[in-house]
PDB file of N, CA, C and O in Angstrom, chain B, residues numbered from 101:
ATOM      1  N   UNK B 101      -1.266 -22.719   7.997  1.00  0.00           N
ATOM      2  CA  UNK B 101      -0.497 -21.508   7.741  1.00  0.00           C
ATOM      3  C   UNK B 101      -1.343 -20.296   8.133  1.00  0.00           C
ATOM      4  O   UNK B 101      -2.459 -20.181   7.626  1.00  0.00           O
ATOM      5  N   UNK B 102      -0.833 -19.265   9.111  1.00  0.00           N
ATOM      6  CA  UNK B 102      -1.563 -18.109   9.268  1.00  0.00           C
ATOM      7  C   UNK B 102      -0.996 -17.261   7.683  1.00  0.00           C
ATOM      8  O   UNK B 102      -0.177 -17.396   6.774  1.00  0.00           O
ATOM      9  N   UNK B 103      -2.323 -16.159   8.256  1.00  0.00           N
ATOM     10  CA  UNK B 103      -2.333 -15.063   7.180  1.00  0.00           C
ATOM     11  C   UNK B 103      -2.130 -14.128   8.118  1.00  0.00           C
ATOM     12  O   UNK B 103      -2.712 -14.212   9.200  1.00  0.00           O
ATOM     13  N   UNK B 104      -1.411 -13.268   7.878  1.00  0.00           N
ATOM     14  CA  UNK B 104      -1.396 -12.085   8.512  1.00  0.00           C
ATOM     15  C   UNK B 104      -1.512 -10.653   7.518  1.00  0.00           C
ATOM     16  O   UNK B 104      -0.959 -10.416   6.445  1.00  0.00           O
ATOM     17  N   UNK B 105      -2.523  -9.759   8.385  1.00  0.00           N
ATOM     18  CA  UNK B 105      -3.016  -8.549   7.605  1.00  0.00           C
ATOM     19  C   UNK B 105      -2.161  -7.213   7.948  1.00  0.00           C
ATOM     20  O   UNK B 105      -2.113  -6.837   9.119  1.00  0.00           O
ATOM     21  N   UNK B 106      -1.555  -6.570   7.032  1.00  0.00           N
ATOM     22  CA  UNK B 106      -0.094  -5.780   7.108  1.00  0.00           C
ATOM     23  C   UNK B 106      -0.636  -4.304   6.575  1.00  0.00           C
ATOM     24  O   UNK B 106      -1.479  -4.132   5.694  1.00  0.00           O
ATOM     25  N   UNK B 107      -0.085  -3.497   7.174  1.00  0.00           N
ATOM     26  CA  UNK B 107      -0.310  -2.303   6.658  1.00  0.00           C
ATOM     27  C   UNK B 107       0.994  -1.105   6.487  1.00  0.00           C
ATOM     28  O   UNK B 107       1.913  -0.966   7.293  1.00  0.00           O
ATOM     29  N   UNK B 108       0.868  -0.611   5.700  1.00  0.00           N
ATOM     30  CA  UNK B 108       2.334   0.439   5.091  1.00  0.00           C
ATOM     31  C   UNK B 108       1.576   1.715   4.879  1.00  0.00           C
ATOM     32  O   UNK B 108       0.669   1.960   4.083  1.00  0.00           O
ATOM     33  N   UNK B 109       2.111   2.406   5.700  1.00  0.00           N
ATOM     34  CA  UNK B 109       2.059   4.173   5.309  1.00  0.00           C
ATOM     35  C   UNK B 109       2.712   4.596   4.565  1.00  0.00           C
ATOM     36  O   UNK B 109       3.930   4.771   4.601  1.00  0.00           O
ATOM     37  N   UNK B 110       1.786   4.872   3.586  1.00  0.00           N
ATOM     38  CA  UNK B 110       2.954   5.774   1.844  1.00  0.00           C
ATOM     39  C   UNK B 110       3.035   7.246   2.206  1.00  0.00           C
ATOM     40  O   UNK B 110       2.092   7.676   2.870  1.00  0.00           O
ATOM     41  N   UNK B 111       4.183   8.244   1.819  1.00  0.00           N
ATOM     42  CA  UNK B 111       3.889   9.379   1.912  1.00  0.00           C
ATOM     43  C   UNK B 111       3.843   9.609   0.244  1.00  0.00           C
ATOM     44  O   UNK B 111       4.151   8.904  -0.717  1.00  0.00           O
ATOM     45  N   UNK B 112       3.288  10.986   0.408  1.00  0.00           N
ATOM     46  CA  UNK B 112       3.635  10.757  -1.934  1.00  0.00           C
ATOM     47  C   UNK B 112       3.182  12.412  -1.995  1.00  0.00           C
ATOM     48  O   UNK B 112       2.859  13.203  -1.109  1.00  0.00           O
ATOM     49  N   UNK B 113       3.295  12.515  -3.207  1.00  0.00           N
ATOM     50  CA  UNK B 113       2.694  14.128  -3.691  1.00  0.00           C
ATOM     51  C   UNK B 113       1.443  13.905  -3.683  1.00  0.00           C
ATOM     52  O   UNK B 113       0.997  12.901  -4.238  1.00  0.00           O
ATOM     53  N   UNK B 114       0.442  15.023  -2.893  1.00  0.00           N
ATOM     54  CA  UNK B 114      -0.667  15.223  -3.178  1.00  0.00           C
ATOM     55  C   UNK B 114      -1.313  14.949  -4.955  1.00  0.00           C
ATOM     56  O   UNK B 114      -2.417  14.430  -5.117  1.00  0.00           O
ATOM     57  N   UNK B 115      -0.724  15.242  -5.761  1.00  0.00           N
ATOM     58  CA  UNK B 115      -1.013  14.800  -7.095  1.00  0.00           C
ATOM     59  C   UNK B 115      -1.201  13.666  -7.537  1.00  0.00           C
ATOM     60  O   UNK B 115      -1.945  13.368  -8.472  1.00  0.00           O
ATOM     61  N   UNK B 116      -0.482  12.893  -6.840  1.00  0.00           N
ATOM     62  CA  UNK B 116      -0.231  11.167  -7.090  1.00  0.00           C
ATOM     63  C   UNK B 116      -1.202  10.170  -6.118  1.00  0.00           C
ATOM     64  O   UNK B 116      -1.301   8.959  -6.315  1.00  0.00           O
ATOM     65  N   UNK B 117      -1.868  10.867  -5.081  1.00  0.00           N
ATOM     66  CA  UNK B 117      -2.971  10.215  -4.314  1.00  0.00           C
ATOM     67  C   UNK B 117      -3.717   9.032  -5.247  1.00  0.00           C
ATOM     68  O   UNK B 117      -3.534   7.820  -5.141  1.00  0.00           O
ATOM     69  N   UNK B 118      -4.616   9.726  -6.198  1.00  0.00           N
ATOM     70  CA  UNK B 118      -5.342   9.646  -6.511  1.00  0.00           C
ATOM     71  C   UNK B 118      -4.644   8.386  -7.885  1.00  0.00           C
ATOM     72  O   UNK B 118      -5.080   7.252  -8.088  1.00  0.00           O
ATOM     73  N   UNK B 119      -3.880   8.843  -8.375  1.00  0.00           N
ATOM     74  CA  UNK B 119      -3.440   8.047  -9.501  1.00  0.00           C
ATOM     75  C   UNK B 119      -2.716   6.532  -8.709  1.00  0.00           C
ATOM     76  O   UNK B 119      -3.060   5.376  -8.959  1.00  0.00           O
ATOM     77  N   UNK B 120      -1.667   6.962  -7.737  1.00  0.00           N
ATOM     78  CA  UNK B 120      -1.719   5.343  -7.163  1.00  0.00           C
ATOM     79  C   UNK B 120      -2.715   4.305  -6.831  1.00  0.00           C
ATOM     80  O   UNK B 120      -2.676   3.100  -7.078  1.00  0.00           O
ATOM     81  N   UNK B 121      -3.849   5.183  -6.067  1.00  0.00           N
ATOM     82  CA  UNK B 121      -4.837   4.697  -6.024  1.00  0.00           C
ATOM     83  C   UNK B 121      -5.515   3.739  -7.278  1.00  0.00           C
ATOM     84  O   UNK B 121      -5.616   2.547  -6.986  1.00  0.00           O
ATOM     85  N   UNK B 122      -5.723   3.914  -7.877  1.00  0.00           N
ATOM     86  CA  UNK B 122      -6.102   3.906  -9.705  1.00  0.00           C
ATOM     87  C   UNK B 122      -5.473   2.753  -9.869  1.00  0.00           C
ATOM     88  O   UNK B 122      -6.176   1.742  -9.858  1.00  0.00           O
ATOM     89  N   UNK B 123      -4.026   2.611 -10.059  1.00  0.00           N
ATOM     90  CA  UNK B 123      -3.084   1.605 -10.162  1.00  0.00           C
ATOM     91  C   UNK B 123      -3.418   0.457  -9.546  1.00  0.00           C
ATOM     92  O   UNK B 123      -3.763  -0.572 -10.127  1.00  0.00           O
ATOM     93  N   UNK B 124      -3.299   0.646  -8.089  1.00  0.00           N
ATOM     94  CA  UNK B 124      -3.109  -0.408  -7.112  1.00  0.00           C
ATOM     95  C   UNK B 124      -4.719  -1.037  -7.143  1.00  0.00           C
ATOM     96  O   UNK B 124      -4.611  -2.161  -6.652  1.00  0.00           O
ATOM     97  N   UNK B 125      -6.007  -0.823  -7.468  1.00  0.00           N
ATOM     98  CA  UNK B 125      -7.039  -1.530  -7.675  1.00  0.00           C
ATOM     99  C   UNK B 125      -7.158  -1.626  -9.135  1.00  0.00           C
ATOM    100  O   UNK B 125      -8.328  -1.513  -9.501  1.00  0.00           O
ATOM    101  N   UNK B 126      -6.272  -1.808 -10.125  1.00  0.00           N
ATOM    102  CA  UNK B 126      -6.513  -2.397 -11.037  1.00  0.00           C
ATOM    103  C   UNK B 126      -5.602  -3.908 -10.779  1.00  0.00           C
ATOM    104  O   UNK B 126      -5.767  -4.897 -11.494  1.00  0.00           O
ATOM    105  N   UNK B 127      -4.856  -3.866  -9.888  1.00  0.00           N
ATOM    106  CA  UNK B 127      -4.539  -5.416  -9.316  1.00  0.00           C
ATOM    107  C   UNK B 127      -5.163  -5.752  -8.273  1.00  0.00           C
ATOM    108  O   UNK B 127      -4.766  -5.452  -7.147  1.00  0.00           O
ATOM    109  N   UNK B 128      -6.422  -6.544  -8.550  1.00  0.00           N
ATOM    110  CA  UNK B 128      -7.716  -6.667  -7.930  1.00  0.00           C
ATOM    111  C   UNK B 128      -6.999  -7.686  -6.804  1.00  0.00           C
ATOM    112  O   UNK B 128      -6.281  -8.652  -7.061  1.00  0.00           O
ATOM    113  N   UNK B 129      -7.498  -7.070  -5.159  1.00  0.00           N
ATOM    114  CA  UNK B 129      -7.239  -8.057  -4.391  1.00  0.00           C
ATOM    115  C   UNK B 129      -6.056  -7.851  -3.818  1.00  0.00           C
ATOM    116  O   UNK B 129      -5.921  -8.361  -2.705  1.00  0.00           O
ATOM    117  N   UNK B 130      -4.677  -6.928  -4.492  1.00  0.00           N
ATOM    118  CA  UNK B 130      -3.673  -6.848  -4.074  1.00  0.00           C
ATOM    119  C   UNK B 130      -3.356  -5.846  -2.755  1.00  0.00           C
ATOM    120  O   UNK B 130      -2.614  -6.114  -1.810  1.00  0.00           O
ATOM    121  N   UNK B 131      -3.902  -4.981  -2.904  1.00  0.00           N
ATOM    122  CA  UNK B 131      -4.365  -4.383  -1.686  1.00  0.00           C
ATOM    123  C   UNK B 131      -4.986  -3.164  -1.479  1.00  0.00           C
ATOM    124  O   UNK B 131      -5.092  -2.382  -2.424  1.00  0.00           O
ATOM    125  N   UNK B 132      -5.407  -2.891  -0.391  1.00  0.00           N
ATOM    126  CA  UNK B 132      -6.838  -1.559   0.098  1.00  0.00           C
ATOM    127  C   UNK B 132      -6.036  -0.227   0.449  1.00  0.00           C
ATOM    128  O   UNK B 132      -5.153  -0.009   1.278  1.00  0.00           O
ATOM    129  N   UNK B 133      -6.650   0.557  -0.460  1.00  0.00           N
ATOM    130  CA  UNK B 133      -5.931   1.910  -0.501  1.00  0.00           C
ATOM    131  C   UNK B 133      -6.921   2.651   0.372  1.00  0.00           C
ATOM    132  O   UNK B 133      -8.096   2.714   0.012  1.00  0.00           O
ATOM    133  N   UNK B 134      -6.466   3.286   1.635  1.00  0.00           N
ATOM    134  CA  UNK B 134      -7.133   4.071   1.956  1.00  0.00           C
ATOM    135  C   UNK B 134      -6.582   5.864   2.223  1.00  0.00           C
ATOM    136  O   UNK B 134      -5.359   5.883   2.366  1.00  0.00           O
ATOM    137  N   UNK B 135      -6.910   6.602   2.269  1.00  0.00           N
ATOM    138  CA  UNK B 135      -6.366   7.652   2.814  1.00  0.00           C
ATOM    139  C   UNK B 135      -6.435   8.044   4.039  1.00  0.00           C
ATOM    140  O   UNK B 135      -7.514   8.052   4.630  1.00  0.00           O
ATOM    141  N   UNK B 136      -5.183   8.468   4.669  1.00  0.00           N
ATOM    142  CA  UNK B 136      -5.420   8.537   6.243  1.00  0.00           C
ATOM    143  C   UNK B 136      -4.350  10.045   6.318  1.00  0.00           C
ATOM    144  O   UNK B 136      -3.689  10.126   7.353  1.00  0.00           O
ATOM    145  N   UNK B 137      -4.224  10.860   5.586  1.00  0.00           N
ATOM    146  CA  UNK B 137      -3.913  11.975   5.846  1.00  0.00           C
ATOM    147  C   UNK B 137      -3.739  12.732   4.844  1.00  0.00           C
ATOM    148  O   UNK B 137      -2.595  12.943   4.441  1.00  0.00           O
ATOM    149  N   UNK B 138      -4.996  13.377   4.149  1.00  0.00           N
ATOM    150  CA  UNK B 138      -4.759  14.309   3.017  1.00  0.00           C
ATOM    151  C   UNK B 138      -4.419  15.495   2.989  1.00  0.00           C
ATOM    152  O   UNK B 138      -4.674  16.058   1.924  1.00  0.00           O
ATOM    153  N   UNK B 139      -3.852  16.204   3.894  1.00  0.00           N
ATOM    154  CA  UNK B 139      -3.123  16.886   3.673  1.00  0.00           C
ATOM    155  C   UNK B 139      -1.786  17.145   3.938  1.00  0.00           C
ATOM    156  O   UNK B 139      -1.281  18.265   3.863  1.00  0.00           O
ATOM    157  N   UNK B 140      -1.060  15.872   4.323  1.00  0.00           N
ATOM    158  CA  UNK B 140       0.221  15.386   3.780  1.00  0.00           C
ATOM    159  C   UNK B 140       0.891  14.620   3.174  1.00  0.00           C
ATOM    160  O   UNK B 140       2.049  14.205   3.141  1.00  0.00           O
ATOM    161  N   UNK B 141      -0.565  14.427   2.416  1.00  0.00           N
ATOM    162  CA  UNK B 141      -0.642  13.019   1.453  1.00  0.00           C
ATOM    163  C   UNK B 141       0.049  11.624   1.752  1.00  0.00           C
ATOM    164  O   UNK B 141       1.113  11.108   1.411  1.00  0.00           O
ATOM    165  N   UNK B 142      -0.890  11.290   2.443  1.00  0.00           N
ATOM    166  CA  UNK B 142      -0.363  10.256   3.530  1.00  0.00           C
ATOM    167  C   UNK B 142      -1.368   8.726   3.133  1.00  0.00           C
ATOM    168  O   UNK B 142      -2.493   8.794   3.629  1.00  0.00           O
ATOM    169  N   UNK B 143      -1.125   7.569   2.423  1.00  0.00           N
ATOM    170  CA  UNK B 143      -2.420   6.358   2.399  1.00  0.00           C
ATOM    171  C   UNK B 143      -2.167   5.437   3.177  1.00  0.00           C
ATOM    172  O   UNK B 143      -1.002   5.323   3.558  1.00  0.00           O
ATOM    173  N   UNK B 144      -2.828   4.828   3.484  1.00  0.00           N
ATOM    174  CA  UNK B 144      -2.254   3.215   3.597  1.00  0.00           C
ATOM    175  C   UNK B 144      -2.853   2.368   3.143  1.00  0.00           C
ATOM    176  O   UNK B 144      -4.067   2.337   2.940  1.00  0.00           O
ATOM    177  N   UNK B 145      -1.516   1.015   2.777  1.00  0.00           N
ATOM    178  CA  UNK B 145      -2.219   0.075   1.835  1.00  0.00           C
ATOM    179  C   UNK B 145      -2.092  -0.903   3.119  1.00  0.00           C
ATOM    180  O   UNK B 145      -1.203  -0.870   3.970  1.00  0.00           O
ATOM    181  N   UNK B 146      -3.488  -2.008   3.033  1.00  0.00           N
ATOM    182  CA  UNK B 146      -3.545  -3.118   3.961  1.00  0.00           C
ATOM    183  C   UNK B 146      -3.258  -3.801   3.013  1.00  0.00           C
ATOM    184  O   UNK B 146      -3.046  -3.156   1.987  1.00  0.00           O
ATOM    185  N   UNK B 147      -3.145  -5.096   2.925  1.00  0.00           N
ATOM    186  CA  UNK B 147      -2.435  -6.343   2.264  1.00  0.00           C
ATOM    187  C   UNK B 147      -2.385  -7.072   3.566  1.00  0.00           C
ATOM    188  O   UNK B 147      -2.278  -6.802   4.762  1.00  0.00           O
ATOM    189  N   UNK B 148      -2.588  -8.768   2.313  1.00  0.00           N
ATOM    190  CA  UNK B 148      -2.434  -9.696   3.134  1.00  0.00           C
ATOM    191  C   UNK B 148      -0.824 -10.277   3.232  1.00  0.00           C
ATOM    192  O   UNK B 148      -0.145  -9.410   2.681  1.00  0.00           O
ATOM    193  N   UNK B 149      -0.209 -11.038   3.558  1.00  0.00           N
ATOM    194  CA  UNK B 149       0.984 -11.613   4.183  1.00  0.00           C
ATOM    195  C   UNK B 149       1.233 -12.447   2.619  1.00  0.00           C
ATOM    196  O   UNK B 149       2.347 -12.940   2.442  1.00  0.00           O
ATOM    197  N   UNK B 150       0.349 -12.564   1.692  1.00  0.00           N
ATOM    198  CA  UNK B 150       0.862 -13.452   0.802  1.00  0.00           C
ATOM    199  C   UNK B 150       1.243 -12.992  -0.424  1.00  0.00           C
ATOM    200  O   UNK B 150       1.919 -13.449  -1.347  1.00  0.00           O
ATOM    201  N   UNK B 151       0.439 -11.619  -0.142  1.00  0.00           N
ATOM    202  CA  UNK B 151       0.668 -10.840  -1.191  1.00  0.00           C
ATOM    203  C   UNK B 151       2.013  -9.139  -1.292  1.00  0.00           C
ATOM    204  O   UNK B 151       2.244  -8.111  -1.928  1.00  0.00           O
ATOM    205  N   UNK B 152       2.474  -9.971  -0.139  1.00  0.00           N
ATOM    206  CA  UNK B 152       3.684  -9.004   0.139  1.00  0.00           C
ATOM    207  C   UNK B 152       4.477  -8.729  -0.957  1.00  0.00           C
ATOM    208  O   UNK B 152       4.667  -7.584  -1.369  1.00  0.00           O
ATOM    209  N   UNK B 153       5.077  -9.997  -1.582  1.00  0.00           N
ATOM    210  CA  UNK B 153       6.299  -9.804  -2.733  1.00  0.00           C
ATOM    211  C   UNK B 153       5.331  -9.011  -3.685  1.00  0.00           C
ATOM    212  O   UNK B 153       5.246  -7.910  -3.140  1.00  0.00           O
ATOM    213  N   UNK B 154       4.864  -8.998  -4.371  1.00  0.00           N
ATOM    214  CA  UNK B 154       3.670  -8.894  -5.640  1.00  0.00           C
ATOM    215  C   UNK B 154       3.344  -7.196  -5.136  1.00  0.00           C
ATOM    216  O   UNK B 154       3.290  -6.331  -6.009  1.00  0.00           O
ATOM    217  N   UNK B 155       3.182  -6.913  -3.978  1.00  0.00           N
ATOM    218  CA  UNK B 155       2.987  -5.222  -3.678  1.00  0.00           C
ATOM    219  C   UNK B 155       4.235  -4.611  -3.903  1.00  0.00           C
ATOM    220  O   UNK B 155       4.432  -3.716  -4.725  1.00  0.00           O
ATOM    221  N   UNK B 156       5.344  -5.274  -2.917  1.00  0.00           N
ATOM    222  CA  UNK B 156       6.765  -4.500  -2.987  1.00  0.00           C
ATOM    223  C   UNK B 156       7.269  -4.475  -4.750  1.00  0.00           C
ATOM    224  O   UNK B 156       7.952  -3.611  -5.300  1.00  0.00           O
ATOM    225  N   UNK B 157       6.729  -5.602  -5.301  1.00  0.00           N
ATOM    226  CA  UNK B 157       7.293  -5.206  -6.647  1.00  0.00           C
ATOM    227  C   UNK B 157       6.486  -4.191  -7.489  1.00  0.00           C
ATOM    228  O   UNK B 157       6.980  -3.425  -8.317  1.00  0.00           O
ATOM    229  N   UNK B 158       5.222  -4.286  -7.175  1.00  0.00           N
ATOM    230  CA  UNK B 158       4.733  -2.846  -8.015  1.00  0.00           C
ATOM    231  C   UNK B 158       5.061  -1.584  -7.107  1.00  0.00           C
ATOM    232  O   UNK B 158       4.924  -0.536  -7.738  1.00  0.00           O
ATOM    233  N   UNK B 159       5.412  -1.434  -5.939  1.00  0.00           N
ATOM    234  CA  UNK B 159       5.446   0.003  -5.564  1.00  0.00           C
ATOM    235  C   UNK B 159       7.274  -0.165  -6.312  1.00  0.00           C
ATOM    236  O   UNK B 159       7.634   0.482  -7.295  1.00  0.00           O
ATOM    237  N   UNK B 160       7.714  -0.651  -5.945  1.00  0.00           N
ATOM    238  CA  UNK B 160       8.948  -0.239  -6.562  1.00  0.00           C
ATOM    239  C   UNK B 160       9.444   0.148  -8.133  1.00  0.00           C
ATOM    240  O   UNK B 160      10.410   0.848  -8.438  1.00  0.00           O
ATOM    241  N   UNK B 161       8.393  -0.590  -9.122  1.00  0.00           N
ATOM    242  CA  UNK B 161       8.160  -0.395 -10.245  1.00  0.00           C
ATOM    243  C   UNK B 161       7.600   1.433 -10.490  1.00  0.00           C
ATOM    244  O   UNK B 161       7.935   2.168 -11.419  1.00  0.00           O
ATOM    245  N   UNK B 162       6.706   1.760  -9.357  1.00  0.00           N
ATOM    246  CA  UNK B 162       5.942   2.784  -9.404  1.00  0.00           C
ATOM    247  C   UNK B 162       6.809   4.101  -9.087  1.00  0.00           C
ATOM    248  O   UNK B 162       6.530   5.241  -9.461  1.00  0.00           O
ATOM    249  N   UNK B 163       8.331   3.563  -8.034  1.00  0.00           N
ATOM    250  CA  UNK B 163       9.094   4.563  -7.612  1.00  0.00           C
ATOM    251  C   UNK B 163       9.796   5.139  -8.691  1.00  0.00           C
ATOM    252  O   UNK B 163      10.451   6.181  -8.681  1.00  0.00           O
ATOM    253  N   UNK B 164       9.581   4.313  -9.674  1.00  0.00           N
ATOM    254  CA  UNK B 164      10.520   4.760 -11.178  1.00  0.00           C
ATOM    255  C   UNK B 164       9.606   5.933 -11.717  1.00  0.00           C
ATOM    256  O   UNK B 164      10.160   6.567 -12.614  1.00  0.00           O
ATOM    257  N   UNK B 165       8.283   6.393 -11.372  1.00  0.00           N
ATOM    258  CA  UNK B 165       7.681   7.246 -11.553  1.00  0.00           C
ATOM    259  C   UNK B 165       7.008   7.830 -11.112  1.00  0.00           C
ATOM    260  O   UNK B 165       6.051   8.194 -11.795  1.00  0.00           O
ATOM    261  N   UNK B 166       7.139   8.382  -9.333  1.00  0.00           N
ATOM    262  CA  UNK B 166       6.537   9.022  -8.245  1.00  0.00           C
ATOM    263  C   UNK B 166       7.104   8.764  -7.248  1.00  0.00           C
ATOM    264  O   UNK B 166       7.462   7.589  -7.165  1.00  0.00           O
ATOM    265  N   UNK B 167       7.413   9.597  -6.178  1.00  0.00           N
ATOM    266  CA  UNK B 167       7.792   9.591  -5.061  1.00  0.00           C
ATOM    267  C   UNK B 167       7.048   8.990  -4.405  1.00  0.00           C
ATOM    268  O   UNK B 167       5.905   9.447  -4.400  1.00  0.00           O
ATOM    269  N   UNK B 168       7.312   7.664  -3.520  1.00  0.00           N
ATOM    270  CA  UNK B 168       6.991   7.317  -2.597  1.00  0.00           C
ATOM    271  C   UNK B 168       7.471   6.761  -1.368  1.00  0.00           C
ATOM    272  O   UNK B 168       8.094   5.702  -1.295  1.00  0.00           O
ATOM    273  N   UNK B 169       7.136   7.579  -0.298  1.00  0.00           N
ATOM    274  CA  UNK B 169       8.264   7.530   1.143  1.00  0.00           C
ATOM    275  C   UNK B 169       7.284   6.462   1.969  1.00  0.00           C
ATOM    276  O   UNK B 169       6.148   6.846   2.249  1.00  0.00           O
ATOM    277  N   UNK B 170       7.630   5.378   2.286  1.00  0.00           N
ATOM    278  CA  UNK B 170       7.641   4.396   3.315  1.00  0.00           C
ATOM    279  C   UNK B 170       7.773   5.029   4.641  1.00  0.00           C
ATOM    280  O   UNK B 170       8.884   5.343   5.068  1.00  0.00           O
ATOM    281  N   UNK B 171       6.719   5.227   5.294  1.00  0.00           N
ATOM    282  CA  UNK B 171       6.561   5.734   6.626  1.00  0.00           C
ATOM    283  C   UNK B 171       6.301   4.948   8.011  1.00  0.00           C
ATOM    284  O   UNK B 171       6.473   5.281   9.183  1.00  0.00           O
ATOM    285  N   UNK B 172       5.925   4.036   7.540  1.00  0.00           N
ATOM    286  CA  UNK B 172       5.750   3.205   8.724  1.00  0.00           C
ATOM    287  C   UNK B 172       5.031   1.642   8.237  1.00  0.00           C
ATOM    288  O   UNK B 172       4.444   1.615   7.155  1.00  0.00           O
ATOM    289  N   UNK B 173       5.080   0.856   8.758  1.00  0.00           N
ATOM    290  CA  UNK B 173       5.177  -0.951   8.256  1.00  0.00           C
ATOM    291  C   UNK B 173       4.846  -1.041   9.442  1.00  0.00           C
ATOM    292  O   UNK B 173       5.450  -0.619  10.429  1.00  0.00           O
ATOM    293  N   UNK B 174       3.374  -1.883   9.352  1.00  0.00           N
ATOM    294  CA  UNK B 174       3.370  -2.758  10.684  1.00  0.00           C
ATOM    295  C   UNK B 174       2.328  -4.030  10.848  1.00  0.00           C
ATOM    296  O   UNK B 174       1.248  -3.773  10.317  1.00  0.00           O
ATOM    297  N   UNK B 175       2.375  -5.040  11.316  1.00  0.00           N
ATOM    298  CA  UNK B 175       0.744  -6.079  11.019  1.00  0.00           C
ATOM    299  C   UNK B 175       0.121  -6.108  12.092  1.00  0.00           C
ATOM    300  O   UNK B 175       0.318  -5.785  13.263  1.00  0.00           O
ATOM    301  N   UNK B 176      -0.644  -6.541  11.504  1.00  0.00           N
ATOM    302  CA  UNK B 176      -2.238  -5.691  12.212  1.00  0.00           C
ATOM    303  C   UNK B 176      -2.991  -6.827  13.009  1.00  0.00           C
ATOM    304  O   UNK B 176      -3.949  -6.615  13.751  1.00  0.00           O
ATOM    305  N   UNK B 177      -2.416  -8.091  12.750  1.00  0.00           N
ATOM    306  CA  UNK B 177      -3.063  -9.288  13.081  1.00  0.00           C
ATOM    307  C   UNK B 177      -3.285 -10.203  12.272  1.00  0.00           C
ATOM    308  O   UNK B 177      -3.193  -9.841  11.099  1.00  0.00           O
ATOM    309  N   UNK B 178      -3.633 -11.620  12.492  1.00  0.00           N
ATOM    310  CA  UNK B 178      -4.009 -13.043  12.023  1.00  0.00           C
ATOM    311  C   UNK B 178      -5.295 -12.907  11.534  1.00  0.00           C
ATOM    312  O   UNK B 178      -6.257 -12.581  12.229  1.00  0.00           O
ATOM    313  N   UNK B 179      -5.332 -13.174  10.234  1.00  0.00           N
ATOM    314  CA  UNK B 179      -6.460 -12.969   9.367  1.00  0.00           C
ATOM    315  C   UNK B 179      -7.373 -14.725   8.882  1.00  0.00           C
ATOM    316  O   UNK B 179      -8.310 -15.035   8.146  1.00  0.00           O
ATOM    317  N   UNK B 180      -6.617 -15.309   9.610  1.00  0.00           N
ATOM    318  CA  UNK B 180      -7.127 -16.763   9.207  1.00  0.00           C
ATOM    319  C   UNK B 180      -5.975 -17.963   9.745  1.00  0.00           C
ATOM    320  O   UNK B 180      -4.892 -17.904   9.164  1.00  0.00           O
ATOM    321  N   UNK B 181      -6.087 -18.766  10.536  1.00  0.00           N
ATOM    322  CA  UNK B 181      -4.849 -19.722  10.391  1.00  0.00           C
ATOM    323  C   UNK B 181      -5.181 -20.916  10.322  1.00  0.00           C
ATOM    324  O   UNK B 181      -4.322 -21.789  10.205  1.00  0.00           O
TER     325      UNK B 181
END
């Protein structure tokens, strides 16, 4: 079985950078928050291919309390097969 390594551009309020961040590494492993445009408050999370369902359900859990716009989805490559 390949793994494939996926990445999603969040847009969000500058306020909420920092606190998603917070969130998403207290589910160790689930995926790498980086920032790639702070001043349109822009992250992206990498994740692996297995841990897809398990992300989409906490960002959606999270939309119940912060804006977050889905900007772009795309994989990045085979991480192991």
């Amino acid at each position: 079985m390949s793994l494939l390594w996926n990445r999603k551009i969040i847009e969000l309020r500058r306020r909420d950078v920092a606190r998603l961040k917070f969130l998403l590494e207290g589910y160790d492993g689930l995926a790498a928050v980086t920032t790639v445009d702070p001043d349109r408050a822009r992250v992206s999370l990498g994740y692996c291919s297995l841990c897809r369902r398990d992300l989409e359900a906490v960002l959606a859990a999270l939309k119940t309390e912060m804006v977050l716009i889905e900007v772009e989805e795309c994989s990045t490559g085979v991480v192991r097969s």
